[in-house]
Residue, then its C-alpha position, 0 to 999 in steps of 0.5 A: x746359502x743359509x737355513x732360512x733361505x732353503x726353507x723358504x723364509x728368507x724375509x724373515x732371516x734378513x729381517x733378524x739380521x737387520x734387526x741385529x745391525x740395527x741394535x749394534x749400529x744403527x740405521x745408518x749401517x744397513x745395507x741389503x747387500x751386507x744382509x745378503x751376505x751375512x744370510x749367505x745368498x746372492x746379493x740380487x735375493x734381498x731384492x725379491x723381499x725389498x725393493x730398496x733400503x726404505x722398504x726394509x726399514x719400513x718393515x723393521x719398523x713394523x717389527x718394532x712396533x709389534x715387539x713393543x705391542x707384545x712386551x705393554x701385552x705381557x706386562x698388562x697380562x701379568x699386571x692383570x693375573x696379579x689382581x691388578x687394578x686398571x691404574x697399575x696396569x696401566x702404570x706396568x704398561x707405561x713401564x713396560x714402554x719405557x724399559x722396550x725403549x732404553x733396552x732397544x733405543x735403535x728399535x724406538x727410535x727407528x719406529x717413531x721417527x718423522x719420515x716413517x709417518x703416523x704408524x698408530x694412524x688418526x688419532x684424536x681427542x674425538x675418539x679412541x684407535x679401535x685396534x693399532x699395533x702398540x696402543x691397543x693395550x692401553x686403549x683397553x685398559x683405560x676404557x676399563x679405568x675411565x667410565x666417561x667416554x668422552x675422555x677415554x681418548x684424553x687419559x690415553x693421550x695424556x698416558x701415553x705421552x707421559x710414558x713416551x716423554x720419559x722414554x725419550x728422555x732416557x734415549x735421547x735426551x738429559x737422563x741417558x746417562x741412567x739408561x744403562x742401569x735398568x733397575x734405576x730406569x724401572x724404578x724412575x719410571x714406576x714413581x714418575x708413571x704412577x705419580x697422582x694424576x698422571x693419567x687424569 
């Protein structure tokens, strides 16, 4: 049995081993059976954690959502400590989005696929999510960039669909052919996000 395991943490050493077959070879390849083996336990102890595949996926997906919370924090936190305004914060938010999801696509995709549901909860034009794992960075920055707020909830929407779109285009869509490049990624993504009027 492994390490994690003696000392309690089981949860978390299948998680990080899902999370690593997930990375190599996505969703499809997943098995609680074959994280049990690879954790070194019987292949019943996965099921004290998950009660099924769906159950493990739903929380890689939480993982995911929360590691891609902290990397938009870490760069609005340098962004920020550099004397950076609130539209290059969220710009270096918006690129910060866009290399999380062409450095882990399985990840992105996992997190907002449809059978997973809404994971930021009810989000609208009448209102700002107050506190959602992978908006709320993005929610402060622009409550910082945008005085009115009645359209606090617009310029949200419309950054977070412009980082979105660019991201998916780059995962899944015409531009994969550039993800592999990083440097080229984050310089489309610092000219396209910090475009005139992207976020107004």
């Amino acid at each position: 049995m492994s390490d994690a395991y003696h000392h309690g943490d089981l949860r978390r050493a299948l998680l990080d081993e899902a999370a690593a077959v997930l990375d190599a070879d996505g969703v499809g390849a997943l098995s609680l059976r074959d994280l049990a083996r690879r954790a070194g336990v019987s292949a019943t102890a996965p099921y004290h954690h998950f009660r099924g595949k769906a159950e493990l996926v739903t929380a890689l997906a939480e993982d995911a959502l929360a590691d891609l919370d902290a990397a938009l924090a870490e760069a609005d936190g340098e962004t920020e400590a550099a004397g950076g305004e609130p539209h290059e914060r969220l710009c270096a938010i918006g690129v910060a989005y866009v290399l999380f999801a062409v450095d882990h696509p399985e990840r992105f995709r996992l997190a907002f696929r449809p059978e997973m549901g809404d994971p930021f909860g009810e989000i609208d034009t009448d209102g700002l999510p107050e506190d959602v794992v992978g908006f709320r960075r993005l929610v402060a920055v622009v409550r910082d960039l945008e005085p009115e707020a009645d359209r606090q909830a617009v310029v949200a929407l419309g950054a977070w669909s412009h980082a979105h779109g660019l991201a998916a285009l780059l995962v899944d869509g015409p531009l994969r052919a550039l993800a592999a490049d990083r440097d080229r990624v984050r310089a489309l993504a610092e000219t396209v996000l910090a475009a005139p009027g992207q976020s107004s």
